[in-house]
C-alpha positions as CSV (number, residue, x, y, z in Angstrom):
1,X,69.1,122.9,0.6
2,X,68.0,121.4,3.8
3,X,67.2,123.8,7.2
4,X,68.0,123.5,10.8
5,X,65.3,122.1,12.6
6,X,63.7,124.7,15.2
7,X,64.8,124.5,19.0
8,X,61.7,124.3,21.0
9,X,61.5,126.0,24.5
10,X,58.4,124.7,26.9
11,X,58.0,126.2,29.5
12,X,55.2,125.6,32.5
13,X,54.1,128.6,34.7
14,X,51.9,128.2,37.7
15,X,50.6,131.6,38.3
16,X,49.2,133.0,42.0
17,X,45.1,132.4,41.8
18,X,43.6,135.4,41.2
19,X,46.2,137.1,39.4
20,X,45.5,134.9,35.6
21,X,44.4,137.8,33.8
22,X,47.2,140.4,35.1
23,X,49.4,137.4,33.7
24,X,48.1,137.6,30.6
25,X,48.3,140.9,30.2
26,X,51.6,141.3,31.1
27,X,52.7,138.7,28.9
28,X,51.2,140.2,25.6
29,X,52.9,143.6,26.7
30,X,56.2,142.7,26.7
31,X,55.7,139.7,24.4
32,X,57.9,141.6,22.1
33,X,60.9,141.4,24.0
34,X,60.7,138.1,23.1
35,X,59.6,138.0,19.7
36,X,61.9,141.1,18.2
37,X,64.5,138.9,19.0
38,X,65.9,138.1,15.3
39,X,66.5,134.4,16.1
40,X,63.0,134.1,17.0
41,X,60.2,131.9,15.2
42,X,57.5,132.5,17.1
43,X,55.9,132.0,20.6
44,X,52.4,130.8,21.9
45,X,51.0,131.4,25.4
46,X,48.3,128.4,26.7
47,X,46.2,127.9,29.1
48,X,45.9,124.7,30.7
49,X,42.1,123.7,30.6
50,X,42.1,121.4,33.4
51,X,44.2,123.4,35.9
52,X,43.0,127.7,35.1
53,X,46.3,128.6,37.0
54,X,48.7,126.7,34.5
55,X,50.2,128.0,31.4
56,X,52.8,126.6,29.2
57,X,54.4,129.0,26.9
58,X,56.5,127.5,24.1
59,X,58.8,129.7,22.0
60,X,60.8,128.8,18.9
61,X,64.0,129.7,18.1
62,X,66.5,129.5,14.9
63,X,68.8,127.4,16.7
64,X,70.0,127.0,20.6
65,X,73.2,129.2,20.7
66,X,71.3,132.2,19.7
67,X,68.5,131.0,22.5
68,X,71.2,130.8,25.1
69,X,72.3,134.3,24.0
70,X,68.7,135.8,24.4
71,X,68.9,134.1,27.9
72,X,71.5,135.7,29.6
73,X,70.8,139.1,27.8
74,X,69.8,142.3,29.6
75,X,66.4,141.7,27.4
76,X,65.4,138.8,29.1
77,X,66.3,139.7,32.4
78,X,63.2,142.6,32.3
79,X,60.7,140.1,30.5
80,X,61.4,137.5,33.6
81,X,61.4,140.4,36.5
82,X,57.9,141.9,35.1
83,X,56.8,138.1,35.2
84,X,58.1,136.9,38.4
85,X,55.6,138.5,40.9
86,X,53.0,136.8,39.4
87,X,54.4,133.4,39.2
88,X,53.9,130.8,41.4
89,X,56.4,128.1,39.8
90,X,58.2,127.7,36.7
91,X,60.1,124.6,34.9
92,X,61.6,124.7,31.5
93,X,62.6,122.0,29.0
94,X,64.2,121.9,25.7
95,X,64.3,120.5,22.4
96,X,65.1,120.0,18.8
97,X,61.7,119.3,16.5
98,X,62.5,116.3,14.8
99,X,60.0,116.0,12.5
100,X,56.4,118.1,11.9
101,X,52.9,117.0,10.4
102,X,50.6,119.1,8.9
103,X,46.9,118.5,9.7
104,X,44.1,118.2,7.1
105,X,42.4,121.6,8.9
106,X,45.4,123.4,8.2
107,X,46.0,122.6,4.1
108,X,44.6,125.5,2.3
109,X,41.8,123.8,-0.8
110,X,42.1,125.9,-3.8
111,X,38.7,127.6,-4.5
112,X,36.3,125.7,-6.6
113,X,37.6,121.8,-5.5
């Protein structure tokens, strides 16, 4: 049986100076709406250490239809608005993960190897 590979959302935020920790906040309170979401797989908020006011949030989702639904639902619609004051810019791109490498750090060793 072989799966679907996830489709990857990327988006980058620029967020007023100042207002970085409001922004986080924000976004783990209604974080939810996002990750309720049955055709989600997951979602991680980072910030950019080179420039304090940039995040890039990237979001995994079972396949693109059902993020395009999620999209254009009443859902997302309050997520964005509770953002949007505290946004500077945003961008979005897409994608289909084509392939995935574990790293050594994340292979669990049995206990007494």
């Amino acid at each position: 049986m072989t799966s679907t590979p996830p489709f990857r959302i990327m988006l980058t935020m620029r967020i007023h100076p100042g207002r970085e920790a409001e922004f986080e906040q924000t976004w783990l309170r209604i974080g939810d709406a996002v990750t309720s979401h049955p055709a989600n797989l997951g979602q991680w908020l980072i910030r950019s250490e080179e420039e304090p006011s940039t995040y890039y949030i990237v979001s995994d989702w079972v396949d693109e239809e059902q993020f395009r639904e999620f999209e254009h639902s009443e859902r997302h619609l309050v997520h964005r608005k509770a953002l949007h004051p505290l946004r500077a810019s945003a961008s979005m791109v897409t994608g289909t993960v084509v392939a995935q490498l574990a790293g050594a750090a994340s292979l669990t060793v049995p206990a007494g190897s």
